[in-house]
GULOFI-344887 format. One line per 10 residues: number of its first residue (from 1); their letters; for each residue x, y, z of N, C-alpha, C, CB. Coordinates in Angstrom, 2 decimals. Last residue first. Glycine has a CB too. Layout:
NUM) A) X,Y,Z,X,Y,Z,X,Y,Z,X,Y,Z; ...
***
This chain:
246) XXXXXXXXXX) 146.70,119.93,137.78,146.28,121.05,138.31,145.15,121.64,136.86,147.79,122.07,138.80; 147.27,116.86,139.49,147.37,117.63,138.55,146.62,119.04,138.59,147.04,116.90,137.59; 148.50,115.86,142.73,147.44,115.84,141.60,147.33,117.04,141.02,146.10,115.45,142.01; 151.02,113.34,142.86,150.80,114.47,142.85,149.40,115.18,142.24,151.85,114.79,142.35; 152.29,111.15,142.76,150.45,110.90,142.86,150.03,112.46,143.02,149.75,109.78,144.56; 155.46,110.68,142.64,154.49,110.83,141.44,152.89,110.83,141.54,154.78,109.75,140.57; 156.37,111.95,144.77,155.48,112.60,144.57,154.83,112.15,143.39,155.84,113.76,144.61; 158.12,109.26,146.03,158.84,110.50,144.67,157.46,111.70,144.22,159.37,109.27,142.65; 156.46,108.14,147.58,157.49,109.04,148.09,158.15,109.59,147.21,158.34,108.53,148.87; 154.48,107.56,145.83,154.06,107.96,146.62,154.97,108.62,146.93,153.57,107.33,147.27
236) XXXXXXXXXX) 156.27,105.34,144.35,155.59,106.08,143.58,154.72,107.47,144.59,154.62,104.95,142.78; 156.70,103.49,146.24,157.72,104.47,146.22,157.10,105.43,144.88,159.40,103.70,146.00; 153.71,102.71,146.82,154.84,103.17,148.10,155.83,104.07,147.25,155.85,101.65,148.96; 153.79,101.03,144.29,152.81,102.07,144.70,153.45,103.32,145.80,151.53,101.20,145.44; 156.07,99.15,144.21,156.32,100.93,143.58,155.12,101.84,143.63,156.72,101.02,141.81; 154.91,97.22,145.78,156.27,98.30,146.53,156.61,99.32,145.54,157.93,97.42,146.90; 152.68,96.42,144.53,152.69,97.14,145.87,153.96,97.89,146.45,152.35,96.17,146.84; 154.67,95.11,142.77,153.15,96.59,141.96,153.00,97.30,143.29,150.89,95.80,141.28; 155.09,92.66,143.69,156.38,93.84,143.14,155.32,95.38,143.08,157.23,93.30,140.99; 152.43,91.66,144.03,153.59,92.24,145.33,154.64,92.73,144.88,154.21,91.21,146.35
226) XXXXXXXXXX) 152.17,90.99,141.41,151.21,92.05,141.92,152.05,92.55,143.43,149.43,91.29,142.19; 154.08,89.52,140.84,154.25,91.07,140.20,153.25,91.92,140.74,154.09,91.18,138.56; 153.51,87.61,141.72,154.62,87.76,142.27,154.70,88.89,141.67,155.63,86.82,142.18; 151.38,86.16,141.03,151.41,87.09,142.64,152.21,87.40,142.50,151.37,86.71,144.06; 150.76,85.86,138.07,150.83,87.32,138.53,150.97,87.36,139.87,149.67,88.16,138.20; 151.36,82.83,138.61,152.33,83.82,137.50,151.79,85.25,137.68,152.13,83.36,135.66; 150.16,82.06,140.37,151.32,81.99,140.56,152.39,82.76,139.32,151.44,80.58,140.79; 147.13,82.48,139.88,147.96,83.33,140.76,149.07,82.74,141.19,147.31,83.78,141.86; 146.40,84.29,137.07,147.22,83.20,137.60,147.38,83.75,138.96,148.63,82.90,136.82; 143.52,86.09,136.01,144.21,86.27,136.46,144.95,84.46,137.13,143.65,87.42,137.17
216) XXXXXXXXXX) 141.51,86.15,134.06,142.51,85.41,133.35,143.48,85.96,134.50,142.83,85.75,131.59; 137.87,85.76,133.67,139.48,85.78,134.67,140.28,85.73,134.04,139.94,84.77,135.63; 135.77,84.93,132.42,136.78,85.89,131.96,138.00,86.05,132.47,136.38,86.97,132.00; 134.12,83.54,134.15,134.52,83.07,132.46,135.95,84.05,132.07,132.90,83.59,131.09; 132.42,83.58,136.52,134.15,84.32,136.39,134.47,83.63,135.21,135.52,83.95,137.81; 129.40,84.50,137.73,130.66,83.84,137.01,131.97,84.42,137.04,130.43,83.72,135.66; 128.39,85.65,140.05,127.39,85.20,139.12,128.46,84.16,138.26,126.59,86.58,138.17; 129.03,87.26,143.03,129.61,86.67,141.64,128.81,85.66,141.44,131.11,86.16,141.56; 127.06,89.87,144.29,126.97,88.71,144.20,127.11,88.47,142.88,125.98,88.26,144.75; 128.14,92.25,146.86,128.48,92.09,145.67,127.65,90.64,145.33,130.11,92.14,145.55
206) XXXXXXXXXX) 128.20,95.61,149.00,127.81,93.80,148.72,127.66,93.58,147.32,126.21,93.19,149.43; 130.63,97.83,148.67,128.70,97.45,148.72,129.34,96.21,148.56,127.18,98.06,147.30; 131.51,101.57,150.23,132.16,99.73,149.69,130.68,98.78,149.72,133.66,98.76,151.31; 132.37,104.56,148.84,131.45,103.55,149.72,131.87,102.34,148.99,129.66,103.82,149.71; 134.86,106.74,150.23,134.46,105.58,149.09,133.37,105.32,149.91,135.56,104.15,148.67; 135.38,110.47,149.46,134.33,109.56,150.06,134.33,108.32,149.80,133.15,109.88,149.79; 139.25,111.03,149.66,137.97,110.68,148.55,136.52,109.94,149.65,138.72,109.13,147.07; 141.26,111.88,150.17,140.58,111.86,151.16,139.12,111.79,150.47,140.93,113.00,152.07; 143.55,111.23,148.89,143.38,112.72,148.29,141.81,112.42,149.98,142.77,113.02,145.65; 144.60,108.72,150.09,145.78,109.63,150.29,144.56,111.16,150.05,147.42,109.30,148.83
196) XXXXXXXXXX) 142.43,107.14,148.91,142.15,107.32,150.61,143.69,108.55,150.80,142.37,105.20,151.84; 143.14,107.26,146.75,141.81,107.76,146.51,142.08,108.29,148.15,140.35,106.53,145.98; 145.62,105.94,146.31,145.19,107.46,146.26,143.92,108.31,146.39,145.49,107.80,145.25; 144.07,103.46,146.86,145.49,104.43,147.63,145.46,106.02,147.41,147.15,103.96,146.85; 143.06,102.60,145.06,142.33,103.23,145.89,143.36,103.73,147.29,141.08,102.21,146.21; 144.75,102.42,142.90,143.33,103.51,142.90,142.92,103.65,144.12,141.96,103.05,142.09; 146.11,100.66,143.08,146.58,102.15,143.72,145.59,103.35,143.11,148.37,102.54,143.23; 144.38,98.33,143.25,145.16,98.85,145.07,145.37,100.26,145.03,147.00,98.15,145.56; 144.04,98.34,141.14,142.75,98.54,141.88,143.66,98.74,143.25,141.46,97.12,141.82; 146.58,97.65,139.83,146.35,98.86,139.61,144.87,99.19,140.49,146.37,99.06,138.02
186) XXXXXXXXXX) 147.63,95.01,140.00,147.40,96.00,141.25,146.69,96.82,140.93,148.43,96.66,141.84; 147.16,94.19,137.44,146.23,93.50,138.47,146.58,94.08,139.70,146.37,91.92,138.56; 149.07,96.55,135.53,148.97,95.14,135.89,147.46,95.20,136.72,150.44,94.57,136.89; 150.13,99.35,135.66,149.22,98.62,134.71,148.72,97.55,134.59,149.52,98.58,133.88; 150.77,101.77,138.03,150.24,100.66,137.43,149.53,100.26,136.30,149.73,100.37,138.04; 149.89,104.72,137.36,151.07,104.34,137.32,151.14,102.99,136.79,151.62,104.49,138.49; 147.61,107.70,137.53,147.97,106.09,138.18,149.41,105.79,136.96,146.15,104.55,137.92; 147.05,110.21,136.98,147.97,109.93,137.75,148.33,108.43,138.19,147.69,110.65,138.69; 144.61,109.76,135.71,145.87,110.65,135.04,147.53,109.81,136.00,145.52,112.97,135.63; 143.05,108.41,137.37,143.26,107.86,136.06,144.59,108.85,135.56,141.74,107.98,135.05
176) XXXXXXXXXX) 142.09,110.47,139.27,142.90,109.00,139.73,143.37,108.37,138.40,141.79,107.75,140.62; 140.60,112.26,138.14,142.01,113.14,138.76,142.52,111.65,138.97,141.88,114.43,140.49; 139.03,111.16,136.33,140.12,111.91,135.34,141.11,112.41,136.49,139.40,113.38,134.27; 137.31,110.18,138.76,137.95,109.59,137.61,139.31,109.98,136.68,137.00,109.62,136.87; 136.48,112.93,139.70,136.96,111.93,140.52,138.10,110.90,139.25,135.39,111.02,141.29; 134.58,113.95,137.85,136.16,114.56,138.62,136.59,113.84,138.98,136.37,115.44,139.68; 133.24,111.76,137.46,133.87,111.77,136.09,134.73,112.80,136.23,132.94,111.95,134.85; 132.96,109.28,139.98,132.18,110.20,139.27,133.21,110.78,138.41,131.41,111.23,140.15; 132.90,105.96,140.00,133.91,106.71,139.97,133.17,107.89,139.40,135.11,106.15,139.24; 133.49,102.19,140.90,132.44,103.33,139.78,133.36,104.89,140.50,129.85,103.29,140.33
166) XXXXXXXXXX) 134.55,98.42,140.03,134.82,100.33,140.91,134.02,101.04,139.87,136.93,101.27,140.96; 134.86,95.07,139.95,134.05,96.40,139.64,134.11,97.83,140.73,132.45,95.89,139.60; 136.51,93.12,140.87,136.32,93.76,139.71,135.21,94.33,139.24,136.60,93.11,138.95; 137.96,93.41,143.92,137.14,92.99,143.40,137.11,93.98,141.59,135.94,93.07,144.57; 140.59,94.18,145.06,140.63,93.49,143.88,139.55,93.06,143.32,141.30,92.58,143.95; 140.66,94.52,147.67,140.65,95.60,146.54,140.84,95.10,145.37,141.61,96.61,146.65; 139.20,93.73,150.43,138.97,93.24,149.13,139.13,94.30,148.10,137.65,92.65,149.05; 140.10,95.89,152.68,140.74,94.50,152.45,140.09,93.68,151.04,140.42,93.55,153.90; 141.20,98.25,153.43,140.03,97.78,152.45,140.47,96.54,152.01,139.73,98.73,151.17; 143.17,99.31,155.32,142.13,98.77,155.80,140.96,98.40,154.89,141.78,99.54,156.70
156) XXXXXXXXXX) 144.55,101.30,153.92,144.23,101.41,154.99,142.71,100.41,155.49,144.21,102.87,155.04; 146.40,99.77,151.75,145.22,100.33,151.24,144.12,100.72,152.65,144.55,99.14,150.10; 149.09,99.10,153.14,148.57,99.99,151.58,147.28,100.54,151.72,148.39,98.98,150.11; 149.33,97.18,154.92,149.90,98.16,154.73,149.46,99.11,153.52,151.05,97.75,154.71; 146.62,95.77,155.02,147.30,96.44,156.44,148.17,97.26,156.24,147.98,95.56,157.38; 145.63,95.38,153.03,144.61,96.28,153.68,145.65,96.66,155.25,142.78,95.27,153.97; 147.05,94.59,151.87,147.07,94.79,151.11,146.78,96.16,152.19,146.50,94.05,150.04; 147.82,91.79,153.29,148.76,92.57,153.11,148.74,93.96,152.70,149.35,92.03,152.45; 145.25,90.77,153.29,145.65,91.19,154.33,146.68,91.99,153.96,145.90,90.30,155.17; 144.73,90.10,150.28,144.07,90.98,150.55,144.16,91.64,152.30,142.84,90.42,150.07
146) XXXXXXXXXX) 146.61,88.09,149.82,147.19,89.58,149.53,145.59,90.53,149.70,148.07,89.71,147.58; 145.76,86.04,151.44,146.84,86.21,151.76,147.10,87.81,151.49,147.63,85.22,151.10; 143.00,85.34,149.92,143.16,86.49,151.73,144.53,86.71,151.73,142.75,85.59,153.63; 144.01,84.82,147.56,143.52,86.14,147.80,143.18,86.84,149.00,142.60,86.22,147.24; 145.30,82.29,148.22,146.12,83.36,148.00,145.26,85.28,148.08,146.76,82.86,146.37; 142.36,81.20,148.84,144.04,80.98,150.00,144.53,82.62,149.52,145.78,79.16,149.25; 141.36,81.27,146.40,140.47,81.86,147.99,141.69,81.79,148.74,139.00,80.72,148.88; 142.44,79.69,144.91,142.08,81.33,144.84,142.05,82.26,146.11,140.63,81.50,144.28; 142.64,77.64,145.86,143.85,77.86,145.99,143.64,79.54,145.47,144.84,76.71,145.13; 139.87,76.40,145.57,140.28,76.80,146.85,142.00,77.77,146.76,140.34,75.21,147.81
136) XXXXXXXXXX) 138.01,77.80,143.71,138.99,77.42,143.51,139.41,77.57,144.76,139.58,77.88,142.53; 134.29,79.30,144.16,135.77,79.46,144.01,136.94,78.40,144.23,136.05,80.43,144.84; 131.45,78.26,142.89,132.45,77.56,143.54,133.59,78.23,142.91,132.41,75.99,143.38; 128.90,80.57,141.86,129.51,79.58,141.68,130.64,79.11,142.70,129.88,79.76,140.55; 127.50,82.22,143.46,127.09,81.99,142.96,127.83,80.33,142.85,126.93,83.01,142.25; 129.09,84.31,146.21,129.23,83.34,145.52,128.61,82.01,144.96,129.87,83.20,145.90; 127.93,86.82,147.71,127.88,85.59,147.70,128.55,85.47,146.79,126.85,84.99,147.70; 127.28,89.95,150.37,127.87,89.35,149.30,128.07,88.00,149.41,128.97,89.89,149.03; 125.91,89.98,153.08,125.29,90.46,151.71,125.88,89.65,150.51,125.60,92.06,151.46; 128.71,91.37,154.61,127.73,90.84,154.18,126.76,91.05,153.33,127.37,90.66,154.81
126) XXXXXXXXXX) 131.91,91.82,152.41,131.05,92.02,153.01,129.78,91.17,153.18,130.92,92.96,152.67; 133.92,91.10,150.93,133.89,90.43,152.06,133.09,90.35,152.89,134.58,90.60,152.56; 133.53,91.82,148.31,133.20,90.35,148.60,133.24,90.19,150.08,134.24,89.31,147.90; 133.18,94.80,147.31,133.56,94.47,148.29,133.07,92.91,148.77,133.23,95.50,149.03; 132.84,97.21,144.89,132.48,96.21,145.35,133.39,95.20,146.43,132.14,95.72,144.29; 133.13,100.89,145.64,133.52,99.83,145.08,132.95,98.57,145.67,134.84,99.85,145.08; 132.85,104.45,144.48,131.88,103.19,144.72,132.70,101.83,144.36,130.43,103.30,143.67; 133.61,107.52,145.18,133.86,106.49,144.60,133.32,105.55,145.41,135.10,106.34,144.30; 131.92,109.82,146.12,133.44,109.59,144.92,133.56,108.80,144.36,134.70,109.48,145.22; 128.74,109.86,147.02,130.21,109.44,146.84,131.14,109.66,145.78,130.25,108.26,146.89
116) XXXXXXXXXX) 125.96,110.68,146.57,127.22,111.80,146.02,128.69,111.49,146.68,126.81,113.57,146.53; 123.79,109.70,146.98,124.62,109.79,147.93,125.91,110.82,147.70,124.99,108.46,148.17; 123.12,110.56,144.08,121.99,110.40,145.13,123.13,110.90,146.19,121.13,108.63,145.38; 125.69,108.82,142.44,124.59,110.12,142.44,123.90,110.90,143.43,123.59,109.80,141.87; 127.10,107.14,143.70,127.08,108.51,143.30,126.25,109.25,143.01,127.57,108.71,142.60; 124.64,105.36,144.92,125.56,105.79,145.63,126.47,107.25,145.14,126.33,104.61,145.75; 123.19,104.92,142.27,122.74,105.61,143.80,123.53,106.37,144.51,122.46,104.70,144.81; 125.11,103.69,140.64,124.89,105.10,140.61,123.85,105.73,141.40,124.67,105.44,139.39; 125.00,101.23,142.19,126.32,101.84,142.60,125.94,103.64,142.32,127.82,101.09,141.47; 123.23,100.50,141.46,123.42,100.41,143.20,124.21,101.27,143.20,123.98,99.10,144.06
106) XXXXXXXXXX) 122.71,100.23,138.94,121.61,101.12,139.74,122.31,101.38,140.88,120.15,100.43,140.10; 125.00,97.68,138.98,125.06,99.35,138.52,123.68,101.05,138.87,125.05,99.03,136.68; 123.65,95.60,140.09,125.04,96.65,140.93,125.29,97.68,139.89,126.84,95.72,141.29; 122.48,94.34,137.58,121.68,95.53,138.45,122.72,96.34,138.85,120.79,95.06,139.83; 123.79,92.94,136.42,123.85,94.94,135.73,123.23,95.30,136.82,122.81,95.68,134.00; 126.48,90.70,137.56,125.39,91.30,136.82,125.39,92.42,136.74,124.32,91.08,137.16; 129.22,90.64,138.15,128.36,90.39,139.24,126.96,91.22,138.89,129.10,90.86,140.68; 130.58,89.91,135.55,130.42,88.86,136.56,129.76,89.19,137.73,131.61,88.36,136.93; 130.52,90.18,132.70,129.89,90.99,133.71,130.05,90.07,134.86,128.36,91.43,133.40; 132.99,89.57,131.37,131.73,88.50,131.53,130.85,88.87,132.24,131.97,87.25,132.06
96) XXXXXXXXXX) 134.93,91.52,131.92,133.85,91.41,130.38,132.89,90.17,130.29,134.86,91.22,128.84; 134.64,93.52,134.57,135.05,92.38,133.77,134.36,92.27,132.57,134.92,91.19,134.44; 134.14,96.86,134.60,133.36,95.68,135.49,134.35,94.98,134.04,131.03,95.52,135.77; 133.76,100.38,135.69,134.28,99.41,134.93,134.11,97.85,135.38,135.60,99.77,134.83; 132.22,103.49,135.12,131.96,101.80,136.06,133.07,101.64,135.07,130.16,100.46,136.02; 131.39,107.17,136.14,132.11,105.93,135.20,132.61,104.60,136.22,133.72,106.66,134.32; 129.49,109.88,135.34,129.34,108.69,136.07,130.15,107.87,135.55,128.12,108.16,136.14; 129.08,111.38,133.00,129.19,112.09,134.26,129.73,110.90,135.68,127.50,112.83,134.52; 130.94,109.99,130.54,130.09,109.89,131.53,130.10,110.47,132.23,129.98,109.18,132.00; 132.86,110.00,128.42,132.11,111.31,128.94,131.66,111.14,129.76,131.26,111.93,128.38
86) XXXXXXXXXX) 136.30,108.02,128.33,134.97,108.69,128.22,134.54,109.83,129.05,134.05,107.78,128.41; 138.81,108.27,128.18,138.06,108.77,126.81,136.92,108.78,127.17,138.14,107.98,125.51; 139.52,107.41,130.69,140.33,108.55,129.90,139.44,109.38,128.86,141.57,107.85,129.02; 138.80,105.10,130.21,138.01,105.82,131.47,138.48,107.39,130.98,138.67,105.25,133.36; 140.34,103.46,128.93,138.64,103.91,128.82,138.27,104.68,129.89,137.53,102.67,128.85; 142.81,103.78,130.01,142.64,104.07,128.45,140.92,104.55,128.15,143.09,102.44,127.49; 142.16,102.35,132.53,142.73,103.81,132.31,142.32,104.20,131.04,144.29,103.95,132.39; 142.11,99.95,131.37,140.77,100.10,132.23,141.11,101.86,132.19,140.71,99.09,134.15; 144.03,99.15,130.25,143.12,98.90,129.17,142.36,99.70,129.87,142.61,97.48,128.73; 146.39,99.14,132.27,146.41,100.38,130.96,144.73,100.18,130.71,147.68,99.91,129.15
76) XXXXXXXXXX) 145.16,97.28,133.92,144.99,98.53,134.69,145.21,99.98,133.48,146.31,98.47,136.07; 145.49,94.89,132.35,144.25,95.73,132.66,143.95,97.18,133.25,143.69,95.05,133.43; 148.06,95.25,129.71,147.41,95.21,130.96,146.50,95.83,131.24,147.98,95.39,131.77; 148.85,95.17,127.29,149.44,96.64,128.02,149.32,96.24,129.48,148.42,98.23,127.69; 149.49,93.92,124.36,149.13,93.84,125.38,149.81,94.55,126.75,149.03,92.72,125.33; 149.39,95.76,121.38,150.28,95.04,122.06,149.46,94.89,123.51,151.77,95.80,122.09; 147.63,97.12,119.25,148.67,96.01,118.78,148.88,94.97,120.51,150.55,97.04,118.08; 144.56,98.48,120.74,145.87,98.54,120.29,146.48,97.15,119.96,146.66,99.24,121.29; 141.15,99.44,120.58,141.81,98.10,120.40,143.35,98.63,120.12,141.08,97.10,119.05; 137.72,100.47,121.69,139.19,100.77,121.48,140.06,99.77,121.06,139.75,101.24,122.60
66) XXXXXXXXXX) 134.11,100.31,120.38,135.69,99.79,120.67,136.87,100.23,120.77,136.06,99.16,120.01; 131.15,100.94,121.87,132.35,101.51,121.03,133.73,100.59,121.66,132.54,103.45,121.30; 127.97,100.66,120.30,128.72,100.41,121.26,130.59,100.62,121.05,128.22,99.01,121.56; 126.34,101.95,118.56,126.24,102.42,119.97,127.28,102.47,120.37,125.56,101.78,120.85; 125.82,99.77,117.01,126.41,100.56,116.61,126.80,101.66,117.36,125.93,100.76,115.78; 124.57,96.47,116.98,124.95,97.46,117.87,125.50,98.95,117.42,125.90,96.83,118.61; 125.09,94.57,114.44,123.71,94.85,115.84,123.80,95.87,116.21,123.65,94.10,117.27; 126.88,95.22,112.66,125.21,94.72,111.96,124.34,94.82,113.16,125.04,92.86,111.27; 128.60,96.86,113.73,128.21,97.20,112.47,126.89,96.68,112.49,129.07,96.71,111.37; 129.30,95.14,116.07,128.53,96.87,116.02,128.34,97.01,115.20,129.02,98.14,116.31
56) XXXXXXXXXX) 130.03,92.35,115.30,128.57,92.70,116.30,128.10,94.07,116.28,128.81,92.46,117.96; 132.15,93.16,114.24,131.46,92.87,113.38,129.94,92.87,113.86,131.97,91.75,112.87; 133.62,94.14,116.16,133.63,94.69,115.10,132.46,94.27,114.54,134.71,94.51,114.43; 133.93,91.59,118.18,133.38,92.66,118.39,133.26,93.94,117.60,133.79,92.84,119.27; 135.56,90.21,116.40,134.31,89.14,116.93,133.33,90.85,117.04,134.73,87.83,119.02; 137.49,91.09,116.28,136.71,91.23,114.81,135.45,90.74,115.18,137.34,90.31,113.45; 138.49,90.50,118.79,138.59,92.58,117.70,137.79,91.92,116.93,140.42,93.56,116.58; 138.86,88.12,118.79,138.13,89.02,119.47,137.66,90.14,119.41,138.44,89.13,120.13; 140.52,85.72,118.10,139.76,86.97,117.04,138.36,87.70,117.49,139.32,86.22,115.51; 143.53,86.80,119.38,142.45,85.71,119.25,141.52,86.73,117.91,141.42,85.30,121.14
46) XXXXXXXXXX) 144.91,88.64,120.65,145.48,87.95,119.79,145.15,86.77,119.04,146.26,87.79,120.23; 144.01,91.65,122.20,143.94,90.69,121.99,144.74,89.77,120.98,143.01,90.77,121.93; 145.07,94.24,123.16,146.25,93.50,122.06,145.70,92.00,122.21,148.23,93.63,122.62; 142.83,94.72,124.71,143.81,95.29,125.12,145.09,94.14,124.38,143.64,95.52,126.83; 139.76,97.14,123.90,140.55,95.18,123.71,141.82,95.94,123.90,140.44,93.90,121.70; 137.61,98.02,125.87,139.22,98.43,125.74,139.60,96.77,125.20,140.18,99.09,127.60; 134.22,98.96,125.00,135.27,98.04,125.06,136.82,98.26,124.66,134.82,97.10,124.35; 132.23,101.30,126.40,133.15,101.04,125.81,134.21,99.52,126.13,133.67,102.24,125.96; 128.98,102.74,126.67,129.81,101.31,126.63,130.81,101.04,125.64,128.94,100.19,126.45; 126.99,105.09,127.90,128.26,105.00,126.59,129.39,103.41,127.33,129.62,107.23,126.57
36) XXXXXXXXXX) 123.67,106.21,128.21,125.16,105.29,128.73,125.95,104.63,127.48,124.73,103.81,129.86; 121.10,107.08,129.88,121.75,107.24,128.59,123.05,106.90,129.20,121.62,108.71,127.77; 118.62,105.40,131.91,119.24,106.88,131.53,120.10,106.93,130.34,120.13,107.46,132.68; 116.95,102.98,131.69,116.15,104.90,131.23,116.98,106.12,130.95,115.22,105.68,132.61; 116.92,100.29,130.43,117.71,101.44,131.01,116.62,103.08,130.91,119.37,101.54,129.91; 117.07,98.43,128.27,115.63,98.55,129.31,116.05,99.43,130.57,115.02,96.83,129.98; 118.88,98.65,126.31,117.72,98.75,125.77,116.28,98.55,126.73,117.86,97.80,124.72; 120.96,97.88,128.09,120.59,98.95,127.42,119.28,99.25,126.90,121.29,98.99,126.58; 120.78,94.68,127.92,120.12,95.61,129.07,120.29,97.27,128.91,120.85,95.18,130.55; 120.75,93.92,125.43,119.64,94.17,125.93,119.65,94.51,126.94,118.95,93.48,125.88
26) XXXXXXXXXX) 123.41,95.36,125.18,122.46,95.55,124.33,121.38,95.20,124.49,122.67,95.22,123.45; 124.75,93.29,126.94,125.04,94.19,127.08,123.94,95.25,126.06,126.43,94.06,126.95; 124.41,90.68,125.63,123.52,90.66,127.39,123.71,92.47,127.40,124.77,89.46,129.31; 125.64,90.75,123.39,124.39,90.80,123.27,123.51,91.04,124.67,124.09,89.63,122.60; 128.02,90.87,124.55,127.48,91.96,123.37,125.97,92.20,123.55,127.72,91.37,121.72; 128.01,88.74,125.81,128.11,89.55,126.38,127.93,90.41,126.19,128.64,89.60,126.67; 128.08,86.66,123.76,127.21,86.49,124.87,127.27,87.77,125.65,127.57,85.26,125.72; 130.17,87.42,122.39,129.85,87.84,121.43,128.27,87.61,122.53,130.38,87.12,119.86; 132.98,86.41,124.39,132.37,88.01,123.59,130.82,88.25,123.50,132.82,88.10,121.83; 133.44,83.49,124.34,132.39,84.24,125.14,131.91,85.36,125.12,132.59,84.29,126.07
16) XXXXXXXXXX) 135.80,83.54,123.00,134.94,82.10,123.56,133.44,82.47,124.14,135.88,81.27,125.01; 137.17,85.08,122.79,136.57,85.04,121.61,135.60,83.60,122.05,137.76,84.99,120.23; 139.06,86.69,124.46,137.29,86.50,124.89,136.58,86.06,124.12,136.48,87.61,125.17; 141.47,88.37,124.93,141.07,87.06,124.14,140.22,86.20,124.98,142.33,86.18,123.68; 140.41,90.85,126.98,141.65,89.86,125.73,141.28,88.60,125.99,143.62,89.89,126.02; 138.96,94.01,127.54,138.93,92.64,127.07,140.26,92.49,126.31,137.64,92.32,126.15; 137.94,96.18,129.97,139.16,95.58,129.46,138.24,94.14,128.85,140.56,95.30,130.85; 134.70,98.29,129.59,134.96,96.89,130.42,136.44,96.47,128.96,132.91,95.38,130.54; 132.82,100.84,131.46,134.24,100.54,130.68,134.42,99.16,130.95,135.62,101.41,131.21; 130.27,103.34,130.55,130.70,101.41,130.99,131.94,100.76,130.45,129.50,100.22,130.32
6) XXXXXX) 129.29,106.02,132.06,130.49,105.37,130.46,130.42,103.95,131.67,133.00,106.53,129.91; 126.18,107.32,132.46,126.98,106.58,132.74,127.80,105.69,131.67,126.39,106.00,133.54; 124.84,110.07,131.08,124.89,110.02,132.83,126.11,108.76,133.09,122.98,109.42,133.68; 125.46,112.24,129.09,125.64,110.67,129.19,125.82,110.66,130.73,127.05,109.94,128.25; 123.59,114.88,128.12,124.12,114.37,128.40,124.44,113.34,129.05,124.28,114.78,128.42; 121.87,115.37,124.79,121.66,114.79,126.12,123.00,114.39,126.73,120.71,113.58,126.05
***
């Protein structure tokens, strides 16, 4: 049978909360109809998160599959790395606390499937979309700040590219994943830079955050590399590195 949808979700040091997510992830498999390959990218956790999630597939799960390297690479390596290896005709990636639940995955493989978009991303700004819990005001400041910058010069006008969940049919995927560059917390800008450079269908959907346990984004210790990440998207563009492979 082939695997209609790979579920890629980056983890580091999640050992506080893993093992809730294993299990939310295994029962909603288990009330699915189509067939779906869930992979976890631990990305040089340093907690005991690899073993947390080792030891859940042997005695529960066995389905579910782990990648894990030594060193910490970043989300945009961890989220590439799985998307790379899997089969899905169909490929999501979403945080490891699922933070805007499983349904938005029916939604989204509507949208590819059915609708036969390229690419499917979640979009907070839209209507429709909420906030469950209370954002951090100093979140909410800095993230319009670089979600204007983002959408006026880079990303033609998608002003929430940082939400954490994009779906991606499995041409689509292997031609933006080869060629990305980033490895940090931009790397969702220059997905979808190139997506709007190759002239990709996106659709953008309403989203509703449920939690954010998993974040581990600063935003005074990553803004300043995520606006370095935006000026080698640009010059990554004018040296042809988005060239697409043949």
């Amino acid at each position: 049978m082939d695997t209609k949808l790979s579920l890629i979700i980056p983890i580091y040091n999640a050992e506080a909360f893993i093992l809730d997510t294993l299990i939310r992830l295994t029962e909603w498999k288990q009330k699915i109809t189509y067939s779906v390959q869930i992979i976890l990218v631990n990305d040089g956790s340093n907690d005991s998160t690899e073993s947390i999630v080792e030891n859940y597939i042997k005695s529960k799960d066995s389905a579910i599959e782990i990648i894990s390297y030594k060193l910490n690479q970043g989300k945009g390596y961890a989220v590439k790395t799985g998307m790379l290896a899997a089969i899905g005709k169909y490929r999501i990636f979403t945080d490891v606390d699922i933070p805007f639940g499983f349904e938005v995955f029916d939604t989204m493989l509507y949208y590819l499937d059915f609708k036969e978009f390229d690419v499917v991303v979640g979009d907070r700004t839209l209507p429709g979309s909420s906030y469950v819990t209370e954002i951090p005001l100093i979140r909410k400041v800095g993230s319009c700040i670089y979600f204007f910058i983002v959408g006026r010069f880079v990303a033609g006008g998608y002003f929430d590219t940082q939400c954490g969940i994009k779906g991606f049919s499995a041409i689509v995927a292997n031609d933006l994943f080869s060629v990305s560059k980033i490895n940090g917390f931009a790397f969702d800008v220059e997905l979808l830079y190139i997506s709007l450079k190759r002239n990709y269908d996106i659709k953008r959907i309403p989203v509703v955050l449920s939690c954010q346990e998993g974040s581990s984004v600063s935003m005074l210790s990553h803004g300043l590399l995520m606006f370095i990440d935006l000026y080698k998207i640009k010059w990554n563009q004018l040296k042809g590195k988005y060239i697409k492979r043949k």
